[in-house]
N, C-alpha and C positions, 0 to 999 in steps of 0.2 A: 568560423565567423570571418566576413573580409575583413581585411583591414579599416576599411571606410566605417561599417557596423562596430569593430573592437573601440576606434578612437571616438564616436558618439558615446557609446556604453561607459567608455572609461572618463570622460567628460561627465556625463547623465554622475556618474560616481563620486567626482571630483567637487558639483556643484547641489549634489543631491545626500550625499552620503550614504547613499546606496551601497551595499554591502557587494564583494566580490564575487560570491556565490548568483547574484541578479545576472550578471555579463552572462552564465549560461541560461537563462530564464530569459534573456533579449536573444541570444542565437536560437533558441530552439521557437519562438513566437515568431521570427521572422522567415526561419525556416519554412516554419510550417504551414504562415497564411500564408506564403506565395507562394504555394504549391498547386498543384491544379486541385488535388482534393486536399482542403485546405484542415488542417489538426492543430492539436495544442496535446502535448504528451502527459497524462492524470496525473504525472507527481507531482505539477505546477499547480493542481487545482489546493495542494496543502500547506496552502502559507497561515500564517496564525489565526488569520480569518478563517482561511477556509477548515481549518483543524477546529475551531472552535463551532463551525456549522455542521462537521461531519459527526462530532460528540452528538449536536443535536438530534442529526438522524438517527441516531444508533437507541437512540430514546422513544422514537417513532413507534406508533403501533404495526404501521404497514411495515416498517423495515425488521425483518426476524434473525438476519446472522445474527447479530453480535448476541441478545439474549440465546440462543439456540446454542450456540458456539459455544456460550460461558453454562450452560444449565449440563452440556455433554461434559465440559473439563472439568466441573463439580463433581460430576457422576463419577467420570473415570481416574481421578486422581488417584485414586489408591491403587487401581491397580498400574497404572504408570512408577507410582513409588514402589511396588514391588518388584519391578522389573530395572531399578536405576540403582545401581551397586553404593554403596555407603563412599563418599569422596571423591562422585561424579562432579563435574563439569557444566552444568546449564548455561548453553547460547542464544541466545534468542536475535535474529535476523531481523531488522527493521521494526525493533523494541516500542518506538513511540511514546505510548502516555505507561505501556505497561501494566496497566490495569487487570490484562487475562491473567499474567506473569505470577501477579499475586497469588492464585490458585495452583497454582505448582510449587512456589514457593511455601505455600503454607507444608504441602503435601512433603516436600523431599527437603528434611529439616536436618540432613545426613549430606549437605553436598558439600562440595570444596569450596564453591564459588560459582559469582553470576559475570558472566561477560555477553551484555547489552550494545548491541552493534544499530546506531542510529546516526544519519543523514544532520540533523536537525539536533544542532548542540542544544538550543534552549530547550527543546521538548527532552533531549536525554538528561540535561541538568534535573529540568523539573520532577523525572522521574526517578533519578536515582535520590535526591532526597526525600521523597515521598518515603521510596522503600528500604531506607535508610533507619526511619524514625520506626518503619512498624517490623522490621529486619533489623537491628542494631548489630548484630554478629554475623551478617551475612557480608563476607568478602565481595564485593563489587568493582570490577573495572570496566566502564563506561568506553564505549570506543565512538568514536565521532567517524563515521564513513560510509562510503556506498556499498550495501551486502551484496549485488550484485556482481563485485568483483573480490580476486581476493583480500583475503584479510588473515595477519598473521597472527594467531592466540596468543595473550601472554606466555611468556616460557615458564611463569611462577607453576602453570598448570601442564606442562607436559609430562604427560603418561596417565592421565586423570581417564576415564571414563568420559566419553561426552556424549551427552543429551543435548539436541538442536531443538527451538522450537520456533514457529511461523504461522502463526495463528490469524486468523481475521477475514481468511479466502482472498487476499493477497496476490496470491498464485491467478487467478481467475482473470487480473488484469492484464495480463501478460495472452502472449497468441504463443499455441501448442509447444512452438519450437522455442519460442523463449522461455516456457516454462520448464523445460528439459534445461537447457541452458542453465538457468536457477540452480535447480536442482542439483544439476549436474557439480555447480559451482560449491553448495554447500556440503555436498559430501567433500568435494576437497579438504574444504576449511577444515571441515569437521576429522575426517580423516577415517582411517576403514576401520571397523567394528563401533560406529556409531549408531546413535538413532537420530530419530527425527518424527516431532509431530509436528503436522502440519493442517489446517484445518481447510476445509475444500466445500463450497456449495454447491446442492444436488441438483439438478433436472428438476423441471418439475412444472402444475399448472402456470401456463405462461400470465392468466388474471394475478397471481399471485407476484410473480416477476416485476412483473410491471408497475404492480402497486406498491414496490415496496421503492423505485427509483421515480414515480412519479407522485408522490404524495398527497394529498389534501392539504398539508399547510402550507405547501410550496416553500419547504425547507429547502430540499433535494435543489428546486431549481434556483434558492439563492447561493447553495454551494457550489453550483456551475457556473454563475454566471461573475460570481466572486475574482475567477482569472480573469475577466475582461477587467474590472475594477482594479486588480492588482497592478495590472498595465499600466492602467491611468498611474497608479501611485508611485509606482515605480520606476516605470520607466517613460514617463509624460510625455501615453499618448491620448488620444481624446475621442476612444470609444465614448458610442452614447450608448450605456446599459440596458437604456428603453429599447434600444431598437430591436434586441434579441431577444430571442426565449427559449428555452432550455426545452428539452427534446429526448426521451428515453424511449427505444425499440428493442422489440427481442427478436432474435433470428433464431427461425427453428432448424433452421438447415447448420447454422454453427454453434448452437446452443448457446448463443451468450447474448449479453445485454450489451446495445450500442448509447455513448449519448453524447448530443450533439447540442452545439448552441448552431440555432439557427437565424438568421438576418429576418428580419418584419418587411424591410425595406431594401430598394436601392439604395447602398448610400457607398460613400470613402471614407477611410480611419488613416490619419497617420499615426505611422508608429516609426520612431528612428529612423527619420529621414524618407520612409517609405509610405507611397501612397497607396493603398489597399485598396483596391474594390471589390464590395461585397454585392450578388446582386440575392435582388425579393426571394427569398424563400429557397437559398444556399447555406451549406450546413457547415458547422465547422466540426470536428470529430474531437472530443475532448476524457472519452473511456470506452473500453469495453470490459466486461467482466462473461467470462468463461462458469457455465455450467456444465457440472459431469454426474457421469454415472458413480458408480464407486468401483466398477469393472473397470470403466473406462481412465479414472484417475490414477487405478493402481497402473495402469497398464501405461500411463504415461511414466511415471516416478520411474519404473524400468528399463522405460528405456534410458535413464539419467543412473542407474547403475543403481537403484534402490530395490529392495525387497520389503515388499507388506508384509507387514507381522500381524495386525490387529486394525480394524476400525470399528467405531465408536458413530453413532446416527442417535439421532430422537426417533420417539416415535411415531411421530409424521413422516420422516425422511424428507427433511426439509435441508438438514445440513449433515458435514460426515467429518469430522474428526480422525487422523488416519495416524500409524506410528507405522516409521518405515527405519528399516534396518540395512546394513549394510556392511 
């Protein structure tokens, strides 16, 4: 961030009470509109709002991970629990609300402990008393951080068995080489002779694709368009929210879903101190999500030093559940 950008942001802070975590949420938005092809990076799209419109989708009939996802980890939990040594270790990588969590925990009633590695202290707060009240005897340590870098385990737990888990297809937001990376990163954490499940969206009719990030109630696009509103709040600039509309494509040739807020109009936004110009029907890039094969998924995890042991699909093959060993 320049300097000119840091003492706005830390002003914006001083007279706003904007929290210090914002300062990166203003360098990565000014980054990214003045770019030639201008972005906004998807973890900005989960501030409380938008975590509370993303719940909604997942409720959607057009959108099918997260039931798919949770009706496979139902299915599979026993045999996960036969395969997880009495006085393992459960990690789970950008935990959230936690809610899949619970389905493992019901299943591996033999562990040592859970270490919950999230971004977002109030959404870790919220979750670790949740599974608190319905786990009373489940040792818990809550970690507050980015899982995409390292993270060092309690030592309460060293020599534990560990089970990693990352459920949600996650993974999918990320481009090939950053998914390796990830990976790469969590066998670290985890350390050798671990597992890992991770949960990964399949290929598939693009009608279906589509419908599931363009919706009917126009959920999907008040969750897009939520960052432009965050701006306003946060960081007082003075998008007009009409002007945009939210925008989901699939590319067959990368297999992934692109989505974009796109401008209705010429217009200019300041945002700290900078005057933007958007022109009529310019796109701003704000996700993508990566579909795979389950050939093709394993074959990335390997190259991140992971071996497939087992996956787990519905019987659509709509989504794929995978346990990767190492």
């Amino acid at each position: 961030m320049s300097s000119n950008l840091a003492n706005r942001a830390v002003k914006l802070q001083a007279e706003s009470g904007t929290q210090p975590a914002d300062l990166e949420f203003a360098r990565a938005l000014v980054s990214g509109l003045t770019a030639d092809e201008k972005s906004i990076p998807c973890r900005f799209l989960y501030d409380a709002r938008g975590s509370e419109l993303f719940e909604q989708i997942t409720e959607l009939d057009e959108y099918y991970p997260t039931r798919t996802e949770t009706k496979i980890l139902e299915d599979c939990a026993g045999e996960i629990r036969e395969a997880t040594p009495a006085g393992s270790l459960l990690v789970e990588f950008g935990s959230g609300s936690s809610t899949k969590t619970e389905i493992l925990l019901s299943a591996l009633d033999a562990i040592a402990g859970y270490v919950s590695i999230e971004i977002s202290k109030a959404a870790l707060d919220e979750a670790t008393e949740r599974l608190k009240s319905r786990f009373p005897n489940l040792v818990q340590v809550p970690i507050v951080g980015d899982f995409s870098h390292a993270v060092d385990l309690p030592d309460q737990f060293a020599g534990a068995p560990r089970l990693g888990f990352f459920p949600g297809s996650t993974i999918g937001n990320l481009r090939p080489e950053q998914a390796v990376g990830l990976l790469g990163n969590m066998k670290s954490v985890l350390g050798e002779k671990s597992r890992l499940i991770v949960g990964a969206d399949l290929k598939k009719d693009s009608g279906i694709l589509l419908a599931a990030y363009n919706d009917d109630d126009g959920v999907t696009a008040q969750f897009n368009l939520n960052v432009l509103a965050r701006a306003n709040r946060e960081l007082h600039a003075d998008f007009v929210i009409e002007n945009f509309e939210h925008v989901a494509t699939y590319d067959e040739a990368l297999g992934r879903i692109d989505m974009f807020l796109v401008s209705r109009v010429d217009q200019t936004v300041r945002l700290l101190g900078h005057s933007i110009a958007f022109a009529a029907g310019e796109r701003v890039h704000t996700e993508h999500s990566h579909k795979y094969t389950v050939a093709g998924f394993q074959k990335l995890a390997g190259q991140a030093g992971w071996e497939s042991s087992r996956v787990w699909c519905d019987e659509a093959g709509l989504f794929s559940v995978h346990e990767l060993a190492c």
